[in-house]
C-alpha positions as CSV (number, residue, x, y, z in Angstrom):
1,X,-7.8,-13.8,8.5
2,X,-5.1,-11.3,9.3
3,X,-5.4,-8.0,11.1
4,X,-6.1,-5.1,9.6
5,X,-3.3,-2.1,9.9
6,X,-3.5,1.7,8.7
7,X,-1.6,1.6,5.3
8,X,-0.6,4.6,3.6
9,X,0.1,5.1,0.3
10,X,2.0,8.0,-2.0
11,X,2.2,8.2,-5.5
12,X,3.6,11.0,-8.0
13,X,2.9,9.6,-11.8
14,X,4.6,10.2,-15.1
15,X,1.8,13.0,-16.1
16,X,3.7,15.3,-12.4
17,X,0.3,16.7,-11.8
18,X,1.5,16.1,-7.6
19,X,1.6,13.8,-4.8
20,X,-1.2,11.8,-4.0
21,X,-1.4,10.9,-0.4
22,X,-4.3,7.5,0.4
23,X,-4.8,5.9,3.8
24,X,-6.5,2.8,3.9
25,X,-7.6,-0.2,6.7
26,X,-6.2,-3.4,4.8
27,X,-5.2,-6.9,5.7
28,X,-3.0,-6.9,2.6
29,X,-4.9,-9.5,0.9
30,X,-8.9,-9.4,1.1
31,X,-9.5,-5.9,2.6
32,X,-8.8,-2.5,1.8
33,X,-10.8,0.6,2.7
34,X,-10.2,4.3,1.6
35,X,-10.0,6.1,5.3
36,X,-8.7,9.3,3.5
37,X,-7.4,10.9,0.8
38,X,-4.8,14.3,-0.2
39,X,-3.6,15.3,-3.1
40,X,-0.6,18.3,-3.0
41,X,0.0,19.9,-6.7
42,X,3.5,20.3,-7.3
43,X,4.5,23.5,-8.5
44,X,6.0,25.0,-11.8
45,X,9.6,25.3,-10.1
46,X,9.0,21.5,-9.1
47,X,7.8,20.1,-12.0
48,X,11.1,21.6,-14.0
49,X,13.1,19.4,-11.3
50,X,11.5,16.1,-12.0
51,X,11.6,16.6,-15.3
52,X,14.9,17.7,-15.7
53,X,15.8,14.4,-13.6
54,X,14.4,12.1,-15.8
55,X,15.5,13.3,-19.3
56,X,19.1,13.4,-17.7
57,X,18.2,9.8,-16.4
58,X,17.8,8.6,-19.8
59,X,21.4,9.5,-20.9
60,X,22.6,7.2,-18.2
61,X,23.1,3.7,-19.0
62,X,22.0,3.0,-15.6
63,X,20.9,3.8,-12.0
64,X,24.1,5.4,-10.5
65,X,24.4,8.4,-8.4
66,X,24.2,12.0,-10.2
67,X,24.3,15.4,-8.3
68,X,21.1,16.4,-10.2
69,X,18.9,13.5,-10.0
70,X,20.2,13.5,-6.4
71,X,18.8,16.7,-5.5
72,X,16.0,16.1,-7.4
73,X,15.5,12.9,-4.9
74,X,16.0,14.8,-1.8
75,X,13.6,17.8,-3.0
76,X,10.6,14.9,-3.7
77,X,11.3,12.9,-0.9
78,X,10.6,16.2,1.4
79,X,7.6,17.0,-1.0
80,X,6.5,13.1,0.3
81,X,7.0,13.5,3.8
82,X,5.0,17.2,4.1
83,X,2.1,15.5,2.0
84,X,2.1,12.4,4.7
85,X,2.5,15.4,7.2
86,X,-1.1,17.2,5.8
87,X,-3.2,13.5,5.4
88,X,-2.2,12.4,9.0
89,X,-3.1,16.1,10.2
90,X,-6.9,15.9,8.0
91,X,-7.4,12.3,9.3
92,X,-6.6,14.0,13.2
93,X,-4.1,10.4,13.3
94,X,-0.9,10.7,14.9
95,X,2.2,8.7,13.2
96,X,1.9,5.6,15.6
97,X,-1.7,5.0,14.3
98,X,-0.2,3.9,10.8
99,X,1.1,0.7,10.3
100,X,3.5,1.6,7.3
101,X,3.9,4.0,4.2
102,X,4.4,2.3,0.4
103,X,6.0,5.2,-1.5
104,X,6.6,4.4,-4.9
105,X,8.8,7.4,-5.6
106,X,9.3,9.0,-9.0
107,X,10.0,7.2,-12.1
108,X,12.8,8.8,-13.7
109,X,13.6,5.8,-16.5
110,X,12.2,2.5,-17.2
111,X,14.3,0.1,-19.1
112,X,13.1,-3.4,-18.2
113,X,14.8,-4.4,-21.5
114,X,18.3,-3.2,-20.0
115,X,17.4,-5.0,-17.0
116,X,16.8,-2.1,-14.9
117,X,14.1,0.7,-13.8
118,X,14.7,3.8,-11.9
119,X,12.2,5.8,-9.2
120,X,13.8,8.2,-7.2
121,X,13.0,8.9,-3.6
122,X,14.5,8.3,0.0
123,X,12.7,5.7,2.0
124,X,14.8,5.2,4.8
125,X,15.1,9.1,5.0
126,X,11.2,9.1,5.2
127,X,10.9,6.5,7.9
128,X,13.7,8.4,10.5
129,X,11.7,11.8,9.9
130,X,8.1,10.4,9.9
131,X,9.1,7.6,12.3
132,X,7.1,5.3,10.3
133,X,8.1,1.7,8.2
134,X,8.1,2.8,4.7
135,X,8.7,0.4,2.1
136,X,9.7,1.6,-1.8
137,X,11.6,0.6,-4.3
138,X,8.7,-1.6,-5.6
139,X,9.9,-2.6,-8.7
140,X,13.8,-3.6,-8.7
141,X,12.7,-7.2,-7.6
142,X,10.6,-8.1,-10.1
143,X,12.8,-6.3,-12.9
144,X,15.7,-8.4,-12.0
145,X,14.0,-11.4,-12.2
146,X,13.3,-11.0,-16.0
147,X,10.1,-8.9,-15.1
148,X,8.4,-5.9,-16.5
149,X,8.1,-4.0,-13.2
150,X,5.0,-3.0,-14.1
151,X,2.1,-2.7,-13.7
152,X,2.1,-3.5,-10.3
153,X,-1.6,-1.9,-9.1
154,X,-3.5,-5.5,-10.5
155,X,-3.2,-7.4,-7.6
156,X,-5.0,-4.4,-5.9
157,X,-7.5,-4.0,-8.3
158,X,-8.7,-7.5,-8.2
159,X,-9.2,-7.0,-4.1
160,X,-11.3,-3.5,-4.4
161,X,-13.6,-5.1,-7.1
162,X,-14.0,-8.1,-5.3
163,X,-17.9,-8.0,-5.4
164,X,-18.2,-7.1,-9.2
165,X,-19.2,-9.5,-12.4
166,X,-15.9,-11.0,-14.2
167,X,-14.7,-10.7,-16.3
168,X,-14.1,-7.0,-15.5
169,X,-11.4,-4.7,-17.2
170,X,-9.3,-1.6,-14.7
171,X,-7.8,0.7,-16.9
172,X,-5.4,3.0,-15.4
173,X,-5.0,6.6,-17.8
174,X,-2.0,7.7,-16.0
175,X,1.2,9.3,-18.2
176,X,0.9,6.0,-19.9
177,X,-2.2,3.2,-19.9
178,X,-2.6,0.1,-18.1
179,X,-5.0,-2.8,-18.2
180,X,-5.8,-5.3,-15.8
181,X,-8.2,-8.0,-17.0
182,X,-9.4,-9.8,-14.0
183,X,-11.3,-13.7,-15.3
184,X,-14.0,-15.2,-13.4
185,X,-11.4,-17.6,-11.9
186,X,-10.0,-14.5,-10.5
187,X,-6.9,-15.0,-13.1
188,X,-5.6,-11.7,-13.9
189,X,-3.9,-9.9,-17.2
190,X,-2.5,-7.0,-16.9
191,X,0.2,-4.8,-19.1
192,X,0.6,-1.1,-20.5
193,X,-1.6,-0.2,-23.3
194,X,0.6,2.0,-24.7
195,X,0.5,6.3,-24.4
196,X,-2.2,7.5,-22.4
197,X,-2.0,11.4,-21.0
198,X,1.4,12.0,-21.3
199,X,1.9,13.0,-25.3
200,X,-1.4,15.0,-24.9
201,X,-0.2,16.9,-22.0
202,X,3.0,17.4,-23.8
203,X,1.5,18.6,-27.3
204,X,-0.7,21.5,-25.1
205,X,1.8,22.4,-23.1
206,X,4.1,23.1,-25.9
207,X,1.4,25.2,-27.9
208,X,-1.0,26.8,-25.5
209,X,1.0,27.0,-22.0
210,X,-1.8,24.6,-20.2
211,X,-0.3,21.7,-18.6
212,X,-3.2,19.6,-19.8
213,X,-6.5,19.9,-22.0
214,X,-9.0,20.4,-19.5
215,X,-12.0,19.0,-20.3
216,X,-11.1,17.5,-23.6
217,X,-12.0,20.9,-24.9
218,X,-8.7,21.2,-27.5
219,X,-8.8,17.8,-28.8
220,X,-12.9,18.2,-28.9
221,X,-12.9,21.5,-31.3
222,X,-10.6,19.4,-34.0
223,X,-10.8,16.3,-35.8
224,X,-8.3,13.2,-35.7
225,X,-5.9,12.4,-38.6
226,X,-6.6,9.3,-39.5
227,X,-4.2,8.4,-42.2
228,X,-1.5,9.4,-39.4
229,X,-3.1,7.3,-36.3
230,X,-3.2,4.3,-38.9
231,X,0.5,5.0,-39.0
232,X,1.0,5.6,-35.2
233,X,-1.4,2.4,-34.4
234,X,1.7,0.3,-36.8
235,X,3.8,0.4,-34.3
236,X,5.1,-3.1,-33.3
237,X,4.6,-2.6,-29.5
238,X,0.9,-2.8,-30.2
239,X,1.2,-6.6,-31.6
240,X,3.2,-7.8,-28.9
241,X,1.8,-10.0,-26.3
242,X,1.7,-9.1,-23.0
243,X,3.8,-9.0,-20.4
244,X,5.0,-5.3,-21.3
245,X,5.5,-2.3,-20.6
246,X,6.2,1.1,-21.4
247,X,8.7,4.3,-20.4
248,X,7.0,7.7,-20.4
249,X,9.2,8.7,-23.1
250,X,8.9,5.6,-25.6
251,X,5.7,8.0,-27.4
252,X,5.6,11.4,-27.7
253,X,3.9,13.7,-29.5
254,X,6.5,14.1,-32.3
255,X,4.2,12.1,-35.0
256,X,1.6,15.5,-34.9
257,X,4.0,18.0,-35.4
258,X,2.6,19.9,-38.2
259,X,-1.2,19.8,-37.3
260,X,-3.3,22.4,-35.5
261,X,-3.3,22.6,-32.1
262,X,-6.8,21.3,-32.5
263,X,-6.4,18.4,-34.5
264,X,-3.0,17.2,-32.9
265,X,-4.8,17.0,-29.5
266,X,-7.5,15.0,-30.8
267,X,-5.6,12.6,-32.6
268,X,-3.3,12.0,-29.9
269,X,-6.4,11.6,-28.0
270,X,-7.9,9.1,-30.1
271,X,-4.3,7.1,-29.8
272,X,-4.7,6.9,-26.6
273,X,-8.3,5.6,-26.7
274,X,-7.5,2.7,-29.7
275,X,-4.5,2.0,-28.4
276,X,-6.4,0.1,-25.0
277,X,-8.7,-1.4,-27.9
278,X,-5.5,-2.9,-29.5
279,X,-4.8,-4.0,-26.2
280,X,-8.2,-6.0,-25.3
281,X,-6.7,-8.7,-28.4
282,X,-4.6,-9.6,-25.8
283,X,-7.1,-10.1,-23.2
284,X,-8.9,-14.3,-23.3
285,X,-12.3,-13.0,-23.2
286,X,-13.4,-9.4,-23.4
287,X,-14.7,-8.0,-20.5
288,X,-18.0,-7.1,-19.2
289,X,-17.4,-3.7,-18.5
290,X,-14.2,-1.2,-18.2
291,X,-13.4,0.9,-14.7
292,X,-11.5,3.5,-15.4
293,X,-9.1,5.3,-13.0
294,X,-6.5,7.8,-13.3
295,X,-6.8,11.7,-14.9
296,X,-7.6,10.7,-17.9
297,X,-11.0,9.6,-17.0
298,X,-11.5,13.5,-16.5
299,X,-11.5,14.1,-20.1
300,X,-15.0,13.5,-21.6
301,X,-13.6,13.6,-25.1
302,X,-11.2,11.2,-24.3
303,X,-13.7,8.4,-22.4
304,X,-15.9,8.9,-24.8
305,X,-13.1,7.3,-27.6
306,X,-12.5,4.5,-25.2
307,X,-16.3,3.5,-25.2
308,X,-16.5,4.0,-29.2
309,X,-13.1,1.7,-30.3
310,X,-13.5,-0.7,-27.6
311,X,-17.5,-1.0,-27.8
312,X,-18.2,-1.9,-24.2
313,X,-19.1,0.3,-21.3
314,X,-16.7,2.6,-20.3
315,X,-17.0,4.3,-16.6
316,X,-15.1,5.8,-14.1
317,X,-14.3,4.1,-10.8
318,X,-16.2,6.5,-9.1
319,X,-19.4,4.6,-10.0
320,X,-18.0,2.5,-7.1
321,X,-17.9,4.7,-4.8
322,X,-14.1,5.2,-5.0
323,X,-12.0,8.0,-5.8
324,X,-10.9,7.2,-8.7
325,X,-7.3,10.0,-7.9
326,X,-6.8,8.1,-5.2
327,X,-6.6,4.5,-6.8
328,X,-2.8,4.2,-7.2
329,X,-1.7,5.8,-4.3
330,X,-4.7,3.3,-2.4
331,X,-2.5,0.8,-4.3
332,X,1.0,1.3,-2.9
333,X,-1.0,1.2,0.7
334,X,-1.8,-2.3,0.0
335,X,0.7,-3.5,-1.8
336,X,3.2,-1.7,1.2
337,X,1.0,-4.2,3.9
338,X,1.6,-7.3,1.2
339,X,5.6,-6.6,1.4
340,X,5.3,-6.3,4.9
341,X,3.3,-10.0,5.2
342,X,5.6,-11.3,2.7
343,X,2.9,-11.8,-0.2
344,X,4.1,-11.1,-3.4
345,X,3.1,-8.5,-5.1
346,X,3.8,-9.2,-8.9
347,X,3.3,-12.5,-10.7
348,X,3.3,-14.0,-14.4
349,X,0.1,-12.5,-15.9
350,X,0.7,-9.2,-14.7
351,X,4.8,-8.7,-15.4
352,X,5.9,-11.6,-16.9
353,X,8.0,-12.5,-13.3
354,X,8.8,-16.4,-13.5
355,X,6.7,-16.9,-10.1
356,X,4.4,-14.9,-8.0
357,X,7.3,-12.4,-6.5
358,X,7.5,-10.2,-3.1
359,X,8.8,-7.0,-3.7
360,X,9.7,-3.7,-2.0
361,X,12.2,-2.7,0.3
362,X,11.3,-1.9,3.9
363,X,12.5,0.7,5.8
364,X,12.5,0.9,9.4
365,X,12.9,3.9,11.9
């Protein structure tokens, strides 16, 4: 068995809530436990930025430098390193104790159709002011091999539930969904469900100045369309089999313009929830029970969906014992101390790569 290292982990997702900051003890392969845990909210002025970034990202037929997603690069690579600055300072550790940083960046554009995905953020400039080994850039490897890029987090769900009944379903409720369907062979499945918290963030933000529907109390006081979600749940992503994957912007919440704010957040809430039942199709047996990570599992109304269209049980991660804000940055800990062993990190169930594939880009002080 390998040693064990201090791996840290940052992730900012498609929803821009913040930074979340995750250290964890990990061998990269069979262990991986939480030490600690941060998680910085970005502010109003900040969120503009990133958004700004990736809609102008979008008009570019790809990656190439721009002055403005430039900046924006250099303002959330700063954000990073402060956020690695506060964990190390609540964890009393100095920056010798840990053995590298995976920062993921922020996903400005995914195109894995055009052959390329985009995630801003400066590791080398991370690793000179932290004096740390970062790796990033997890997901240009895999995309150029034919891949998806995503999702990447399966390999590191299959190690933290190690101990639980297959076949067992992880479901991400980022921006967008993910699955991971682990078998009792340990096989894995894994792929983006299709919209998850993004589209509802959008739709209350637009209409009541709230960045998200706390609680599920908007989509709770209305009622889902359901001529219109038996439209929305046509679309042909849904009947394509995995691998696949999905940019922030490929749903939005254009298809409930006209409805309350009520009744648009609820039926954008129950897309979200049938859309990861459309997914299990794809699954080869359906699973015993569903974890569920990510912000979404915050919204009651919203889990509550998930357990009615899928019709198995539905809980958060926490049941575990893990924190279930912390999964994905935990993730880019471990998959950081994979690159770093030279163990891949994506592989044919989970992206559609032709092989099991290393990935990242390491960065040395």
């Amino acid at each position: 068995m390998a040693e064990t290292m201090l791996a840290l982990g940052l992730m900012s997702g498609t929803s821009l809530d913040g930074i979340d900051a995750a250290l964890i003890e990990t061998d990269g392969d069979e262990i991986a436990q939480p030490v600690a845990f941060v998680s910085e909210a970005y502010t109003d002025e900040d969120r503009a930025v990133l958004r700004s970034a990736a809609a102008r990202a979008l008009t570019l037929d790809r990656p190439a430098p721009d002055p403005e997603i430039d900046a924006a690069a250099g303002r959330l690579t700063d954000l990073h390193i402060a956020a690695v600055r506060r964990l190390l300072e609540q964890a009393d550790l100095p920056c010798s104790g840990v053995g590298v940083i995976g920062f993921h960046g922020q996903t400005v554009a995914h195109r894995p159709d055009r052959g390329w995905t985009w995630q801003i953020g400066d590791g080398a400039r991370m690793a000179a002011a932290l004096g740390i080994t970062v790796v990033d850039d997890f997901r240009s490897a895999d995309v150029g091999a034919g891949g998806q890029g995503a999702p990447l987090l399966p390999v590191y769900h299959r190690a933290m539930t190690a101990e639980l009944p297959r076949p067992l379903a992880v479901l991400n409720l980022g921006g967008v969904g993910n699955l991971t369907w682990i078998g009792e062979g340990e096989d894995i499945v894994a792929f983006d469900t299709g919209p998850a918290n993004a589209p509802i963030d959008d739709w209350v933000l637009a209409h009541t100045g709230e960045r998200f529907d706390k609680g599920g109390r908007i989509a709770g006081a209305g009622q889902p369309d359901e001529v219109l979600l038996t439209q929305m749940l046509s679309h042909p992503f849904f009947d394509i089999a995995p691998p696949k994957s999905l940019d922030r912007a490929d749903f939005t919440s254009d298809r409930v313009q006209g409805l309350s704010v009520e009744n648009g957040a609820a039926t954008l809430t129950a897309f979200a929830a049938r859309s990861v039942a459309r997914g299990l199709a794809h699954v080869p047996t359906l699973p015993k029970q569903m974890l569920v990570a990510g912000g979404g599992r915050h919204n009651p109304v919203l889990m509550s969906m998930l357990a009615d269209a899928c019709g198995l049980p539905v809980d958060p991660i926490d049941l575990l014992g893990r924190n279930g804000d912390a999964t994905e940055a935990e993730g880019f800990a471990y998959m950081a101390a994979r690159t770093l062993r030279g163990l891949p990190i994506s592989f044919p169930g989970t992206t559609g790569a032709p092989h099991p594939l290393e990935g990242g880009r390491i960065n040395r002080p």
